[in-house]
C-alpha positions in Angstrom: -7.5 27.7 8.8 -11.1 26.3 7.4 -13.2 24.2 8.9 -13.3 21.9 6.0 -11.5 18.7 7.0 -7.9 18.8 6.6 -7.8 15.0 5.8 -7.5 14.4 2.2 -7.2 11.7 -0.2 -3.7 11.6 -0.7 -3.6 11.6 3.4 -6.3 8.6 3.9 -4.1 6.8 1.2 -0.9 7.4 3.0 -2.7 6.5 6.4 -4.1 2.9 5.2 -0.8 1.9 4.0 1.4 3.2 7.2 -1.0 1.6 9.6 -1.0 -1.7 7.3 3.1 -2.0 7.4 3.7 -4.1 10.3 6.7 -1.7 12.5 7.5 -3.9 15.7 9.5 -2.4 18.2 12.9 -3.3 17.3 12.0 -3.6 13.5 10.6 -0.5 12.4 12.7 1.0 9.5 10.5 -0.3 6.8 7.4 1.9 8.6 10.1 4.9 8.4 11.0 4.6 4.9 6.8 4.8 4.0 6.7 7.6 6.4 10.0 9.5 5.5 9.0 9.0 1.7 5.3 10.8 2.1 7.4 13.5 4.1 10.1 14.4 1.8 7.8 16.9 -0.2 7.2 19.1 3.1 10.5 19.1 5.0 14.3 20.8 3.8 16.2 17.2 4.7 16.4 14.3 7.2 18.1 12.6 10.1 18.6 9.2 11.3 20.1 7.2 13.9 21.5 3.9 14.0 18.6 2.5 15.5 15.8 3.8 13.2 14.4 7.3 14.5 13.6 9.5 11.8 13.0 13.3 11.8 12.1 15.3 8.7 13.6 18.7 9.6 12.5 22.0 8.2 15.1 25.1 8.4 18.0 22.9 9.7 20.5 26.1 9.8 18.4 28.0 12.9 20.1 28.0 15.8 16.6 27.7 18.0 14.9 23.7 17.4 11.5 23.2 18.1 10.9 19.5 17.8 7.0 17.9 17.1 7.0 14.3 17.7 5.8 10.7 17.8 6.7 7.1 17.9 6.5 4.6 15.3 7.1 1.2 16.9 4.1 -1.4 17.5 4.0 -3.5 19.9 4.5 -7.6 19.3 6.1 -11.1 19.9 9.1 -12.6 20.3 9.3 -16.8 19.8 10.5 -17.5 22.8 10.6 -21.5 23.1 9.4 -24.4 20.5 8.2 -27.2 21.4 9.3 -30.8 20.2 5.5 -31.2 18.9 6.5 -28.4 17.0 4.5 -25.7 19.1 5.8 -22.2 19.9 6.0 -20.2 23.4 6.2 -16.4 23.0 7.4 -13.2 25.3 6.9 -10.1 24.8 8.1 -7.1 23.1 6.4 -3.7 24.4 3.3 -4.4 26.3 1.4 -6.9 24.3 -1.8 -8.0 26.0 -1.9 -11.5 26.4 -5.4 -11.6 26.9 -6.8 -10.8 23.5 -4.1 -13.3 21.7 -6.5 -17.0 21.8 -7.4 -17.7 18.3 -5.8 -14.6 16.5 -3.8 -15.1 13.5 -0.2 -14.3 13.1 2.7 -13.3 10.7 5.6 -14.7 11.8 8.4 -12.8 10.4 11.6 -14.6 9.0 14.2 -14.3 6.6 12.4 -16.1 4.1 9.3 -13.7 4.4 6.1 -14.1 7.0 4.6 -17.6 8.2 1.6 -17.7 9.2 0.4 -18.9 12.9 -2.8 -19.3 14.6 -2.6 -18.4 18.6 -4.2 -21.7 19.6 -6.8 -22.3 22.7 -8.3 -25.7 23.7 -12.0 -26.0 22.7 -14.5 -24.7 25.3 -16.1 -28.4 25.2 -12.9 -29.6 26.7 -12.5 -27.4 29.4 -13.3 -27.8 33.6 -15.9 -24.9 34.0 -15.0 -25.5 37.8 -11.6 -24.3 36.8 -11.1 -22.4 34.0 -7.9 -20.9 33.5 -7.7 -17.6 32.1 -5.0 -16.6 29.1 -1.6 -15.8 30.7 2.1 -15.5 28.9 2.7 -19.5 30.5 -0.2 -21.1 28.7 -0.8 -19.2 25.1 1.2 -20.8 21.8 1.0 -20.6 18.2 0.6 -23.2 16.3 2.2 -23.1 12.2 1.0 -26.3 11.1 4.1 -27.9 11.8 4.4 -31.5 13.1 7.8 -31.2 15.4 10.2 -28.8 15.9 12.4 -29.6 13.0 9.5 -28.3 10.6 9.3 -25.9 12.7 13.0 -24.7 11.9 13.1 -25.8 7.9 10.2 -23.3 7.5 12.5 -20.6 8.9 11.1 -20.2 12.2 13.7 -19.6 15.3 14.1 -18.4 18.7 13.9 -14.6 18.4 11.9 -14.1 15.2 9.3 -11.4 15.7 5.6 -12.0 15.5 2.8 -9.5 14.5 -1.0 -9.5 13.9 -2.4 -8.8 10.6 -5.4 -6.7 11.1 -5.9 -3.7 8.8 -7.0 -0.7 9.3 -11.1 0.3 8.6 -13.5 2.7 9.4 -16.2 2.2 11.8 -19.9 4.0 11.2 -18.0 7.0 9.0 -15.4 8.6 11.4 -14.1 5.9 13.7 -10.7 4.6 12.8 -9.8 1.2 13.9 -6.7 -0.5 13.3 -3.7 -2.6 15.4 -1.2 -0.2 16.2 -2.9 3.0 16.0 -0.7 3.4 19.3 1.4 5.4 18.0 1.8 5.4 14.0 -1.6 7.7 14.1 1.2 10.3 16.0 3.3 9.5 13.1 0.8 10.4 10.7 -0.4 13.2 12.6 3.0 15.7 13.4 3.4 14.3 8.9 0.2 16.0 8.6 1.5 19.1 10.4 4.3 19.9 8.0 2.2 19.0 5.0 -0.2 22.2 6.4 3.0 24.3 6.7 4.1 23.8 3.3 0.7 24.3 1.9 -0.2 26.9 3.7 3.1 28.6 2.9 4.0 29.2 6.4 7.7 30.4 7.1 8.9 28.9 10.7 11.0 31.9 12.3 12.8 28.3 14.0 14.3 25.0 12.9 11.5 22.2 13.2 12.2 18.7 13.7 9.2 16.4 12.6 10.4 13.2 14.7 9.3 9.8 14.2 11.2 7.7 17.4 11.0 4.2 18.0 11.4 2.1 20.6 9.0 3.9 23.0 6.9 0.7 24.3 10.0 -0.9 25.5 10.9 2.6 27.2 11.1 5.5 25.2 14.2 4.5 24.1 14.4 6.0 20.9 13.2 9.3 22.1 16.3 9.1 24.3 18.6 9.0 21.8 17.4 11.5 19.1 16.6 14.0 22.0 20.6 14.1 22.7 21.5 14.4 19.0 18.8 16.9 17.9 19.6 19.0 21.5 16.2 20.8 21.0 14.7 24.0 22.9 11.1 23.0 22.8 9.5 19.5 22.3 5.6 18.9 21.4 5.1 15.1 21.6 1.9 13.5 21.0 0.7 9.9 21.6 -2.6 8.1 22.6 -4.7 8.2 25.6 -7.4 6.3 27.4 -11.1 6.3 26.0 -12.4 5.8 29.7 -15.6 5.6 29.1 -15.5 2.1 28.1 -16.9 -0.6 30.7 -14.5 -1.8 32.8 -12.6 1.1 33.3 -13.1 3.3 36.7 -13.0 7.2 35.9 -11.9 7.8 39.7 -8.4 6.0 38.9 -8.1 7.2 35.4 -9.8 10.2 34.8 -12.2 11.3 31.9 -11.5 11.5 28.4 -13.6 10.6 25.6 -12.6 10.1 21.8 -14.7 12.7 19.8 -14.1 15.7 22.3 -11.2 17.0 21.3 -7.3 16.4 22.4 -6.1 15.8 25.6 -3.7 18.3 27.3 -1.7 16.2 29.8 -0.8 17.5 33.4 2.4 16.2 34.7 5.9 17.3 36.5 7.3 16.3 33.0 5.1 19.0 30.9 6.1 22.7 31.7 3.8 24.7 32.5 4.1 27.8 30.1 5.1 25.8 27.4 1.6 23.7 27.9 -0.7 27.3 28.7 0.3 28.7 25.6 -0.9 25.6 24.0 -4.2 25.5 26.1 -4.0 29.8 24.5 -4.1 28.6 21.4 -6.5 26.1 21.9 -9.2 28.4 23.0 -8.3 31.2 21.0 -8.5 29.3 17.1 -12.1 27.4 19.0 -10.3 23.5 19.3 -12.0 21.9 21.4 -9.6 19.7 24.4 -9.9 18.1 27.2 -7.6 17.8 30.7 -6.0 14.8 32.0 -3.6 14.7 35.2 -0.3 12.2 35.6 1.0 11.0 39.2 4.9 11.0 38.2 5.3 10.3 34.9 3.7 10.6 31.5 4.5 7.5 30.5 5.5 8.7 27.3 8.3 10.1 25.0 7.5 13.5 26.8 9.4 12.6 29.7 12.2 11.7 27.7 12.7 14.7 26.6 11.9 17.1 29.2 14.7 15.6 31.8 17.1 15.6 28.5 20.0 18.3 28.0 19.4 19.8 31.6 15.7 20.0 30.9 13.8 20.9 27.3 10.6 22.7 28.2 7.9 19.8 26.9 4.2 18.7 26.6 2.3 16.2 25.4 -1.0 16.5 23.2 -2.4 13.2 23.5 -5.6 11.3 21.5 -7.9 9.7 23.4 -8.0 6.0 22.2 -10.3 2.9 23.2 -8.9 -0.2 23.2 -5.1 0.1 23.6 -3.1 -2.4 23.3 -5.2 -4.5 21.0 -6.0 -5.3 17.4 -9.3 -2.6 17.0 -7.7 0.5 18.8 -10.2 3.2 17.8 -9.9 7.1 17.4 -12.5 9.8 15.7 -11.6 11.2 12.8 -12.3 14.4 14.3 -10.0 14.1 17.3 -7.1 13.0 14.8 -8.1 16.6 12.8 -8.4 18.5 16.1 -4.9 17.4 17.3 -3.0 18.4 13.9 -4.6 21.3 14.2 -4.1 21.7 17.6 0.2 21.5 16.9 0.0 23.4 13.7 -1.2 26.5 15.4 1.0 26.1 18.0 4.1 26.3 16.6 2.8 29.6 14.8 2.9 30.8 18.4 5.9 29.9 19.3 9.1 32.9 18.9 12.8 32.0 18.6 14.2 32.4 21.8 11.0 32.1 23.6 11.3 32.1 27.1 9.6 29.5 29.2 11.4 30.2 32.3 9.4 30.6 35.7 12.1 33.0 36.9 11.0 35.8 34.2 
């Protein structure tokens, strides 16, 4: 492959509009239809479940499956409670930070299309500076304009309607990409860029391959769970965001040392088998892709381990992109970490054999 970026227009295009779409957790089909739609050119045919997983598959007849994969869900709120002042209390869905949510707008989605809302905070002129009490899920509402609860509910608004942020994805002094929900559509985009480079590079996989956009991993890996029992695969590739850690606030001794604009970060875990992830850490130093290490206690705490302890155990590993910011509405990744990662997968896969034997005992 060149070194000339593998990013192009038609990719950039496809990228602003698939971060834009709002895909909560729970509510991400219209996010797989943009996704499965910019696929279709580079894969043989589809699958997808009742609950919204999508996977673009490419030689569905061999026997041997070698799956590349990412989730699609973002994470967001539920209306929870409205008041009879026509205020609205909100839980979770995934692991939205209630921290950053003061004075952000919303899009309230109902069945009549989105309502806007305005996460409201009392002014810092009225606040006890002896006292001040922090953001937490008990005290932050939205407020729709509404005078009492009945407007509330004649604009469409109910208990259980899903609420989302609007920010849109930019770029940041040239190669920084920002955007809400970068965590994980940019794996979407990335394992979509990975077949596009197959087709145009006219390689023939000597396996099936089974491009797989899951949802429901922030409320746990739940859609990975599913497709990983219909797909049955042999090898799984995942590839989701990591930490930035050298951001204030954030102690390298706890959670190690990755940095966006170094390269991809090979994960260490009891999830991630170790042949599977040395021939990847091979490839990486052989084709000059720069990566970077990081270790996991117990769990990955991604789709990974979902498939690993899957079928009686699918040899798997996890290629993640360091990421500042998770969680919020200006999660950032460099351009060249995003490039480095597809290429990273691409190559990979080259390497891989039918039949390939991962097994310690060999």
């Amino acid at each position: 492959m060149t070194k000339k970026s593998i990013l192009n227009e038609d990719s950039m295009s496809f990228l602003e509009r698939y971060l834009n779409n709002p895909s909560p957790t729970g509510y991400e089909w219209e996010g797989q239809k943009l996704w499965m739609d910019y696929l279709k050119p580079y894969v043989d045919t589809f699958i997808t479940d009742i609950y919204g997983t999508a996977v673009g598959v490419i030689n569905p007849e061999a026997e041997y499956k070698v799956v590349i994969e990412g989730h699609s869900d973002e994470i967001s709120w539920y209306v929870n409670y409205i008041t009879d002042n026509g205020l609205i209390y909100v839980i979770r869905n995934g692991g939205s930070d209630h921290q950053i949510a003061p004075s952000k707008v919303v899009n309230i989605h109902t069945d009549g299309g989105i309502v806007k809302g305005v996460f409201g905070w009392p002014a810092i002129h009225t606040r006890d500076n002896n006292k001040e009490e922090a953001p937490k899920l008990e005290n932050i509402f939205i407020d729709i304009g509404a005078k009492d609860k009945a407007e509330v509910e004649a604009m469409g608004v109910h208990v259980g309607c899903v609420i989302t942020y609007p920010d849109e994805f930019f770029i940041l002094n040239k190669d920084k990409f920002v955007c809400r929900a970068l965590d994980n559509r940019i794996g979407g985009f990335m394992i979509a860029q990975v077949a596009r480079l197959l087709k145009e590079n006219k390689k023939d996989l000597p396996f099936g391959l089974y491009i797989t956009n899951s949802v429901q991993e922030e409320i746990g890996l739940k859609g990975a769970e599913m497709i990983t029992q219909t797909i049955k695969p042999n090898v799984a590739i995942v590839t989701d965001v990591t930490h930035d850690t050298t951001t204030p606030m954030i102690e390298k001794k706890k959670q190690g040392h990755a940095e966006i604009g170094a390269g991809p970060v090979i994960s260490y875990a009891p999830a991630v088998q170790n042949r599977l992830r040395k021939l990847i850490i091979e490839t990486a130093k052989t084709k000059e892709i720069p990566f970077q290490r990081m270790a996991a206690s117990r769990y990955t705490g991604t789709d990974t381990d979902a498939f690993a302890y899957s079928n009686g155990g699918v040899p798997s590993a996890l290629i993640s992109l360091p990421l500042r910011y998770m969680h919020t509405t200006v999660e950032t990744v460099h351009r060249e970490d995003v490039e480095n990662v597809i290429k990273l997968i691409y190559e990979s896969l080259l390497t891989i054999k039918p039949n390939h034997n991962f097994s310690y005992f060999n």
